[in-house]
N, C-alpha and C positions, 0 to 999 in steps of 0.2 A: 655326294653333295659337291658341286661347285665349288672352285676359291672364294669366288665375288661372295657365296649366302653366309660362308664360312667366316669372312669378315664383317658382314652386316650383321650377324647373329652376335661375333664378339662383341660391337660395337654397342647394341643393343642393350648385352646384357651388363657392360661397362655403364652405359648412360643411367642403367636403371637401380643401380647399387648407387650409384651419386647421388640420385634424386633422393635412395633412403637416405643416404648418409644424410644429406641436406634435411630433410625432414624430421629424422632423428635429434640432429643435433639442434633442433628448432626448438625443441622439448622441453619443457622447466624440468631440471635433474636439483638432486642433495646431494652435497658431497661433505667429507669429513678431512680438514685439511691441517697438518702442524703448521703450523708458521714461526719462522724466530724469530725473536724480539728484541733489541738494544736500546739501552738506557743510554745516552748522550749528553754530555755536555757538562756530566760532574765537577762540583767546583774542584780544584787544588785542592790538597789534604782531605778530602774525605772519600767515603766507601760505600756505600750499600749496604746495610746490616741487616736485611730484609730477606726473606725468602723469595728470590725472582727464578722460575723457570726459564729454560733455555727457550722454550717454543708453547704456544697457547695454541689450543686445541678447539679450533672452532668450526661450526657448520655451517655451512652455507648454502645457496638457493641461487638458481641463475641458470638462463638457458645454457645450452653444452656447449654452444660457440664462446658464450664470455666466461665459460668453465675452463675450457680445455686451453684458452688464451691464458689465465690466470694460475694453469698449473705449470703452462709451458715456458711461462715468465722467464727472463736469467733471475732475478729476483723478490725472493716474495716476504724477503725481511720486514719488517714492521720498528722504526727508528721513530722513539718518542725521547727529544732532548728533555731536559731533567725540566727546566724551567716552563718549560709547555705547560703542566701540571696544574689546574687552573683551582685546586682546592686547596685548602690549608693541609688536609694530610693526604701526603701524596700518590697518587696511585692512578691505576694504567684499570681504566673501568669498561662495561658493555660498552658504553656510549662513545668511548673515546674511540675503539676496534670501528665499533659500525660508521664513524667519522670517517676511518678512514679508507674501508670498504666501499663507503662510499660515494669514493675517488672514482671507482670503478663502474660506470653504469650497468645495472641492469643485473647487479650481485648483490643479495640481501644477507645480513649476519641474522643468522639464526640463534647459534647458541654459541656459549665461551667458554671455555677450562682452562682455569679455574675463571670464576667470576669476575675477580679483581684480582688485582697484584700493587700490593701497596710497599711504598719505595721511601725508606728512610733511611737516610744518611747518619754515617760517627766518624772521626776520625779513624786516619788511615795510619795502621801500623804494621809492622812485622814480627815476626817470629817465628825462629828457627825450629824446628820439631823432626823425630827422627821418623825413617823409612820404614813400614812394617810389611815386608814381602807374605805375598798370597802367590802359593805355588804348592804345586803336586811336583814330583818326580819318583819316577820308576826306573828300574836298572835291568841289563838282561844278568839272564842268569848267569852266575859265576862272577858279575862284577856288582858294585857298591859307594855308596858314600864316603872319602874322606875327608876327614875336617871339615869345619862349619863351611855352610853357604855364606861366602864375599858378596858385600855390596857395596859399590861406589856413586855417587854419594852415600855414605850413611844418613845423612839430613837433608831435609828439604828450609826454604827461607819461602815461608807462606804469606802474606801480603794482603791485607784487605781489613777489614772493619776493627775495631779495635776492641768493643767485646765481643764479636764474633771470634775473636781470635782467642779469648779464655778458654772457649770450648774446645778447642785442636789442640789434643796434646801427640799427635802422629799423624802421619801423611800414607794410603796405603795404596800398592800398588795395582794394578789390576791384575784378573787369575790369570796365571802361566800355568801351561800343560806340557809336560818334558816326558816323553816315556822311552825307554829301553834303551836307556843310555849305556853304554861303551868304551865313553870319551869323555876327559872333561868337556865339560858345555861351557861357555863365554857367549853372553846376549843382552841384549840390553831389550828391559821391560819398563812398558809405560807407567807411566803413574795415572792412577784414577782418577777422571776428572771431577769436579764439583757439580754435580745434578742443579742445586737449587740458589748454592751464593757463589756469591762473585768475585772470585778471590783470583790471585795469580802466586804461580808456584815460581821458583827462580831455576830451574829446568823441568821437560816434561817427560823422562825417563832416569831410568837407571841402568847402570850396567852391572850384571850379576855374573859370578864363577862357583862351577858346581866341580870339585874334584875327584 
C-alpha cells in the first residue's frame, strides 16, 4: 500500500472516531455525582449542632458535553452562606440544589442524598477529651512489646457546638496497621475525622511510640 492511502486511511479513521465522539457526547447521559457542600457566613459564637454531611449525593441529567464540563470543573463545591436560608428552620432543601444546578444550563437535578440538610445553630465551645488509639501491631518472631504504647498529645481540644460537645467524651484515631516489627516504631497517626458535624480538633494527628 502507498504512504499517501496509508495516511488518507489514518486520517479517515481519525475523522470518524470524532464524529462519534461528537455524536456520542450529544446524548442525554445520568450520572451520579458527590458534591461538597459549606455552610458560610456563621455568625460569631455559634456552631452548627446539626448533622451536615461533607458532600450530597445527587443525580443528574444533561448532555455529555455539559457533563463531562461539570465533572472536569476545578470546582464543584456548593457554598450556601448561613443567611441565604429563606425559611424560618434552616436548611439546604431539593429546591435550593436544583437552584443552583441551575446556573448550569442544560443540567437537570434529578435526585438528592440526603433530601434536606437542616442547619441549626448553639453556641460555640470547647472541650478537651482524651485520645483513644485504633491500631493492630505485630512483631517478628523472637521480638515483642515493651511497655505501654506513648501517645502525644494525650488530649485533643474539640471545638464546636455546645451540646454537641456533651456527647464527646474521646476523640479516636484512625486504624493504624504496624506488622513485623523489629524496632521501635515512632509515627505519627491521624485522628479521625468528623463524617457528619462540624467541629474542629486543635491538631490533626498524633505522634505514637511502640517499644
Amino acid at each position: 500500500m502507498k504512504p499517501k492511502r496509508v495516511h488518507i486511511l489514518i486520517i479517515s479513521a481519525v475523522f470518524g472516531i470524532l464524529v462519534w465522539i461528537s455524536v456520542s457526547m450529544s446524548e442525554q447521559y445520568q450520572i451520579a455525582v458527590s458534591v461538597p457542600i459549606s455552610i458560610d457566613n456563621i455568625p460569631e459564637g455559634k456552631s452548627i449542632r446539626t448533622p451536615v454531611p461533607q458532600a450530597l449525593q445527587l443525580k443528574l441529567r444533561g448532555d455529555g458535553w455539559r457533563l463531562a464540563s461539570l465533572l472536569l470543573g476545578s470546582d464543584m463545591k456548593m457554598h450556601f452562606p448561613y443567611q441565604s436560608f429563606r425559611s424560618s428552620r434552616k436548611a439546604i432543601t431539593f429546591a435550593d440544589v436544583a437552584e443552583r444546578i441551575a446556573d448550569r444550563p442544560g443540567i437537570q437535578l434529578l435526585d438528592m442524598v440526603p433530601d434536606s440538610v437542616y442547619v441549626e445553630l448553639d453556641r460555640t465551645s470547647r472541650k478537651k477529651v482524651a485520645v483513644v488509639l485504633d491500631y493492630t501491631a505485630t512483631f517478628r518472631e523472637g521480638y515483642g512489646q515493651v511497655g505501654p504504647t506513648t501517645v502525644a498529645p494525650e488530649s485533643v481540644i474539640v471545638t464546636g457546638a455546645e451540646t454537641l460537645l456533651r456527647t464527646i467524651d474521646s476523640w479516636s484515631t484512625v486504624r493504624g496497621v504496624y506488622e513485623n516489627l523489629k524496632a521501635p516504631l515512632e509515627t505519627d497517626l491521624a485522628l479521625a475525622p468528623s463524617p457528619i458535624y462540624l467541629v474542629s480538633l486543635s491538631t490533626s494527628s498524633v505522634h505514637i511510640r511502640i517499644n
